[in-house]
N, C-alpha and C positions, 0 to 999 in steps of 0.2 A: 504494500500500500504506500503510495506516495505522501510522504510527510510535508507541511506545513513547513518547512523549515526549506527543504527542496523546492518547492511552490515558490516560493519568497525567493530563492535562487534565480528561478526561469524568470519570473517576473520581473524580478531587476534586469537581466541579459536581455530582454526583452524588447525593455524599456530603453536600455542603453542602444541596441539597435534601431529601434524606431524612430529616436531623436535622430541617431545617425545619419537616417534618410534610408532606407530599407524599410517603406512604409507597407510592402507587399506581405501577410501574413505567410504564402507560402514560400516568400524569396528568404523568409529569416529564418523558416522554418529549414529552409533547405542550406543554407551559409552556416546554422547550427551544428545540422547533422553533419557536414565537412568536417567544423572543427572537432566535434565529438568523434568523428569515425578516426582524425589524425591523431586525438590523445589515446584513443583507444590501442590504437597501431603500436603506440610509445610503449604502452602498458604490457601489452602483449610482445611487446620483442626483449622487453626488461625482465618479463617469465622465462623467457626462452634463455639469456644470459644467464637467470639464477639456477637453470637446472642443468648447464654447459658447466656451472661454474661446481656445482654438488657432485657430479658423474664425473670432472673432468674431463670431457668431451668438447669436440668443436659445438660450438653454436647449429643445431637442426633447424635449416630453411631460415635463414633470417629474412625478418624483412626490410631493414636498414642494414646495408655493406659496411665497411669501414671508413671510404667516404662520402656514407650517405648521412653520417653522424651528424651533422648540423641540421638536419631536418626534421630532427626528433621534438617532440614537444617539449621536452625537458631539457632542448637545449638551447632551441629558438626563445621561449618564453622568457629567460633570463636577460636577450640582449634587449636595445633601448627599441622602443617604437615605433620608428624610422626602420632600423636594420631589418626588424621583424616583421615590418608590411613587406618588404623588397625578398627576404628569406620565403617567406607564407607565398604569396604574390607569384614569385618566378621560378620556386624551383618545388616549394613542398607540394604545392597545387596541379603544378604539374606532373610531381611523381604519383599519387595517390592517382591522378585520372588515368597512368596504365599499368598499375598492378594488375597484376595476373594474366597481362600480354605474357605470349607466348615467345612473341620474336620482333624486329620489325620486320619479318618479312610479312609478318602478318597481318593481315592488310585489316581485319577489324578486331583486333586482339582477342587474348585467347578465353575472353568469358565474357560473359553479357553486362559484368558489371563493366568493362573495359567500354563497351561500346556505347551502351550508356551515358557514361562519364565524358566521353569526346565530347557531347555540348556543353557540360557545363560550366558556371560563368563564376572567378571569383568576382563576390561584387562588395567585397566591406570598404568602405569608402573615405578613408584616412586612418592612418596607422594608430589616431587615438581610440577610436572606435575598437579597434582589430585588437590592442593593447587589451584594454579596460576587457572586452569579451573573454579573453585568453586567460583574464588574469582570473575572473568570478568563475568561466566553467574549471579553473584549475583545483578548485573546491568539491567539483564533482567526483565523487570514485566512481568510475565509471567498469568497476571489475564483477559487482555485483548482475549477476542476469535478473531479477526482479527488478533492484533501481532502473538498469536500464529500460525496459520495457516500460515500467513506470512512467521517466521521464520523457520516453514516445509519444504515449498514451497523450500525458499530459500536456504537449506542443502540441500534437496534432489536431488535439480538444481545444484551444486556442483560436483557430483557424476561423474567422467570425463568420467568412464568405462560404464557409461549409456548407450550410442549406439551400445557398443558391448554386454553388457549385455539384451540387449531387453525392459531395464527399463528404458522406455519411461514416463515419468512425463506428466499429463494431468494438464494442468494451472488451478488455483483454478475457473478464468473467466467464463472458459469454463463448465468448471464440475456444477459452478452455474447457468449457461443458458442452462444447461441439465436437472438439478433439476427442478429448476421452470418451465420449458416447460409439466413435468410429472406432476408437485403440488403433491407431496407424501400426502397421509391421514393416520390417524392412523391406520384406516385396511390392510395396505399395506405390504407384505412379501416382503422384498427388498435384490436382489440382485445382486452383483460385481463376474463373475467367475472367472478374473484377477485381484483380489481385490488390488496388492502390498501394498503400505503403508493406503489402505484403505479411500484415498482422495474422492471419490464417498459417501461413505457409510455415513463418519463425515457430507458432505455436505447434507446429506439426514436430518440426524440427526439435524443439526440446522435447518433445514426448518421446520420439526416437532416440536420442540421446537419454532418456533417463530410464527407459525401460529395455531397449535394447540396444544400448552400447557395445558390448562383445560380439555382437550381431555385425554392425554396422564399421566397427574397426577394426575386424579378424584379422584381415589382409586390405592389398593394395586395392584389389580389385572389388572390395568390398565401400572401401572408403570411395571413391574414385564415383560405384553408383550412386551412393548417398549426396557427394555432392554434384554431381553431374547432371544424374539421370531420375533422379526420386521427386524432385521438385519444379513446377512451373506454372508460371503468371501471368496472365494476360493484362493490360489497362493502353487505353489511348490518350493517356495522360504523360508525358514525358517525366516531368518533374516527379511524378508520383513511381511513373521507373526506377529514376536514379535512386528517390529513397529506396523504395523497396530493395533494388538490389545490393545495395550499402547497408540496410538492414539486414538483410539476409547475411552478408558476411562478415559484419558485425558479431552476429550470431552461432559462426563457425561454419555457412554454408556456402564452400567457395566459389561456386559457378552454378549457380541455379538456371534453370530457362526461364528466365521474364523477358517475355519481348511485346514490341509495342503493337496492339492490334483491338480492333471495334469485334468483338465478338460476334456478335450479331448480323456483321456486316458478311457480304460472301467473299470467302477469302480460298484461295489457290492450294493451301495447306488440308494435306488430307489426314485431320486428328479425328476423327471419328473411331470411334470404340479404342481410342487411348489410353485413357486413366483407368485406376482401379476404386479411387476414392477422389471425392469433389466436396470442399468447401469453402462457401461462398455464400455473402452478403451482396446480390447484385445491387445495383441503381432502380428503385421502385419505378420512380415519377416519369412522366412523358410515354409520348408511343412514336413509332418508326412509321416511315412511309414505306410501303409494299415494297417499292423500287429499293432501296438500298437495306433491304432486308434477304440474310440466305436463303434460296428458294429451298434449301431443304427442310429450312427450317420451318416455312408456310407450309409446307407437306404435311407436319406433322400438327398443326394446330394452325391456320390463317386467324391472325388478330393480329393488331398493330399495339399491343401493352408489351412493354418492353420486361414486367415482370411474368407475365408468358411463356412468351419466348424463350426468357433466360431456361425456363423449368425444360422447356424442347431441346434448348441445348444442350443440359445439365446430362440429359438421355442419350444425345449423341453420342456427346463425350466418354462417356462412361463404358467400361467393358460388359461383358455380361458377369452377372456377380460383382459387379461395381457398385460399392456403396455412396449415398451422399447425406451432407448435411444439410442443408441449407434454411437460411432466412428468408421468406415470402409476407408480405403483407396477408391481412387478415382477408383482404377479400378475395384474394384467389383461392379461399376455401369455402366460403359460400356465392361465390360472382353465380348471375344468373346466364351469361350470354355461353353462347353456345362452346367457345370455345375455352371458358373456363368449364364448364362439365366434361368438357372433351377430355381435358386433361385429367380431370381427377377420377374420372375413369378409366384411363391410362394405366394412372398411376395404382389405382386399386384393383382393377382386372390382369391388366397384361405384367404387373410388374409388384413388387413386394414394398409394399406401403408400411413400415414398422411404427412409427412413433408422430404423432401430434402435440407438439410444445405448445399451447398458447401462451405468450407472454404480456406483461400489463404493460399500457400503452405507453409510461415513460421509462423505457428501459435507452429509448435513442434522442432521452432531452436532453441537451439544448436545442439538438437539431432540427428533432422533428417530437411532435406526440401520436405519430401514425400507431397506430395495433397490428404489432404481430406477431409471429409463429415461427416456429424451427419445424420443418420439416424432415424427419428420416428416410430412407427408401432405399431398398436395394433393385437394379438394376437384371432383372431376370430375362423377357421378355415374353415369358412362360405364365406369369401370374404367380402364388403363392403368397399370396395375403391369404390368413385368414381373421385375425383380431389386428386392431389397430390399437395402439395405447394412447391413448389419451389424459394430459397430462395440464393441471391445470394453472399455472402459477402466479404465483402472488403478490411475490417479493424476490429479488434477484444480491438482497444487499447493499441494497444502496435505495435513498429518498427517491420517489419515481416525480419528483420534479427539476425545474431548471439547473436546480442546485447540485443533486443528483450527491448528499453528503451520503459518507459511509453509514450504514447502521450492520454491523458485522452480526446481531443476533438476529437479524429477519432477512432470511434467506432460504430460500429451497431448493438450491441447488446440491446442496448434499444428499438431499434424497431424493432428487430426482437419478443422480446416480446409480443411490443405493437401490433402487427400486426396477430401473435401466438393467443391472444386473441381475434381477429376481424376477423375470416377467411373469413367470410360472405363477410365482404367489397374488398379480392381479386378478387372477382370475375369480376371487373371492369379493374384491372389495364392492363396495357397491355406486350405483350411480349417483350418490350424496358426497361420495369421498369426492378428496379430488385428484386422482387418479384412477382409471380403469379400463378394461378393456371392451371392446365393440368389436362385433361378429361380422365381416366383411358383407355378409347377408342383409344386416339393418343397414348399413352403409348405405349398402345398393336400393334399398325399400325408401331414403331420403334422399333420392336422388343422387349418392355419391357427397353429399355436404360433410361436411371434414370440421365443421363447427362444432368448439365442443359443447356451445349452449345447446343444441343438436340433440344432446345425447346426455347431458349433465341432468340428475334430478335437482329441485330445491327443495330443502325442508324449511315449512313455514312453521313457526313456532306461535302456538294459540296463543290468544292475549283475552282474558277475559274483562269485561269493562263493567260498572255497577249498572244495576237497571236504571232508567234514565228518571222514573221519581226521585230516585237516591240524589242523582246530578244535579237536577232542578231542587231541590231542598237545599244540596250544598251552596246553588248559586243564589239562591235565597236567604240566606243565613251572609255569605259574604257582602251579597247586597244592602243589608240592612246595618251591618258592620260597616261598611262605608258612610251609611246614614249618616250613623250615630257619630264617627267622624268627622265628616263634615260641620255637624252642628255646634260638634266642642269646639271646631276652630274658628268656626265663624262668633260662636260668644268672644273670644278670646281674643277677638279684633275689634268687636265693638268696645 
């Protein structure tokens, strides 16, 4: 959880940049993650010296040579202000944009963060700025994986043009009780086709790393898929690349596939039945015109709702046995048109519909207060549904308003977990709890509606009231008690 004290951190850095003139929330947001990704680098090659220096061994893969040593954070930050804009400026900015090139013969270096990185722009705008920033994030430890992810979270929450921008931040919470609901394996092809800053992907990636590690770093050829071949990201956001793949190897994840592309758009690339897992919070709002929409994708549902589509894709993409997570607005579970029933019959006949999240409507404020839902589903196209779980939630751990402050005792997501792992034992509860199961048959008898007011009983709790001479006496009695008040106050004036 990010501290108060951290807060008061960014907020200053912030602030010192905005006066700066880097008035753009996502230009500061992005000159941050620079400097964060350069001290980070420092951090990380100063680990690597203490265990050269413990084993007595050369230094394993450096990432500063011997003379790339003045471009360390920790060495630049020492000199005057001046030196350190012209240090930062022309040579550290320039190293950091082709790590992980392979050669120059390589004509667009040897990872996607490399390629990425060719546009972007230092832009801190006099050395006292570049100073004063260098000097507060140098307060940050940035060694911890929670603060970091934290301090993401918390820039990115920042971002005021978010809701006009469509760049809807999924809470790290969330993103983690979507993870664990899937269990990623090391065989797993994962991916985000609204990747933005990549918060999906990272959170794939530490579950890998904390549950199968031995797995995942046996050998070369083990390591090499992990970061290769396990991970990729779709956005047609540039800027929202660079982070993500800066994130991503931030992370430990050296060469992800994030490339820049309109999902939805008809593209040359034939990924159909590629993944084996998909998670994704797409772009709710707007719809597409037929024309720059994949025809394969009107194949399978014609509508111009772009949260639609996304679900058409999600199906593409996926292998068979391909599981997904994802996030949908509330209305593509009871929409009336044609093509929202199309799909949730889809998704409940030809394919394995496991789990219905509803979630309370501010789980995405400041953004938005839309309603909606996690949807589960494996990828068969044989059918096997036969219950669905439905799951009612209440509270996520946090205030469901603007503020959105921690309250760490009102939360369900631990047993929606626990529960996620027990399906067998739904089968008892009943339709007042709030969770349970539905027989793919009642499904089909409501038209396929995925609501789980749908399906939810309410208990009303009797109230008994006095018979209404009792009432009338009582209001008779008060009424003459006012009388008689009145008439002492008014003596009392005469």
């Amino acid at each position: 959880m990010i501290t108060g004290e951290l807060k008061s951190k960014v907020d200053r850095i912030w602030d010192t940049m905005w006066s700066g003139g880097i008035s753009n929330p996502l230009s500061v947001i992005e000159q941050l993650t620079y400097l964060l990704f350069i001290k980070r680098l420092d951090e990380l090659h100063t680990l690597k010296e203490r265990k050269a220096t413990r084993t007595k061994k050369p230094i394993e893969e450096p990432i500063f040579e011997e003379e790339q040593d003045h471009l360390r954070w920790s060495r630049f930050k020492e000199t005057a202000p001046e030196q350190m804009f012209e240090t930062v400026r022309d040579q550290v900015f320039p190293f950091i944009k082709t790590l992980g090139a392979k050669g120059e013969d390589d004509g667009e270096g040897g990872s996607t963060y490399t390629h990425h990185m060719k546009d972007a722009l230092f832009m801190m705008p006099t050395p006292r700025v570049l100073a004063n920033v260098v000097d507060q994030l140098d307060d940050i430890d940035m060694a911890d994986r929670d603060t970091k992810g934290d301090l993401y979270e918390y820039m990115l929450g920042k971002i005021a043009s978010a809701g006009q921008n469509g760049q809807f931040r999924t809470s790290r919470h969330i993103i983690r009780l979507m993870v664990d609901m899937t269990a990623p394996t090391p065989k797993d092809v994962i991916c985000d086709p609204a990747c933005g800053t990549g918060g999906f992907l990272v959170a794939a990636s530490e579950y890998l790393v904390d549950h199968h590690s031995e797995a995942i770093y046996k050998d070369e050829k083990s390591r090499r898929r992990f970061n290769e071949k396990t991970f990729h990201g779709y956005d047609f956001d540039n800027t929202m690349l660079r982070i993500g793949s800066m994130n991503m190897l931030l992370h430990g994840v050296e060469n992800p596939d994030i490339r820049y592309r309109d999902s939805l758009a008809q593209t040359g690339d034939n990924d159909a039945e590629k993944y084996s897992l998909i998670l994704a919070n797409p772009p709710f709002a707007g719809s597409l015109d037929y024309e720059s929409t994949a025809k394969d994708l009107l194949q399978v549902v014609k509508t111009k709702k772009t949260e639609l589509l996304f679900l058409a894709l999600f199906l593409r993409l996926l292998q068979t046995g391909g599981r997904a997570a994802v996030i949908v607005p509330d209305g593509v579970l009871f929409g009336s048109s044609k093509a929202h029933k199309k799909l949730r019959k889809m998704l409940v006949e030809n394919q394995k519909l496991d789990a219905v999240i509803s979630m309370p409507s501010g789980v995405f404020k400041p953004y938005s207060g839309v309603s909606t839902a996690l949807l589960v589903f494996t990828k068969t196209n044989s059918g096997g549904t036969d219950d669905v779980w439905f799951y009612d939630m209440q509270a996520d751990g946090f205030s469901l308003d603007d503020k959105r402050t921690p309250q760490p005792d009102k939360t369900d997501l631990p047993d929606i977990l626990e529960r996620w792992a027990k399906l067998s034992g739904e089968k008892k509860r009943a339709r007042t709890d709030q969770s349970f199961l539905v027989p793919k048959a009642e499904i089909a008898e409501n038209g396929y509606d995925l609501s789980i007011k749908r399906y939810k009983e309410i208990e009303y709790e009797e109230v008994e009231h006095d018979p209404p001479r009792v009432i009338l006496a009582r209001l008779t009695k008060l009424e003459t008690e006012i009388s008689q008040g009145r008439s002492q106050l008014e003596s009392l004036l005469r």
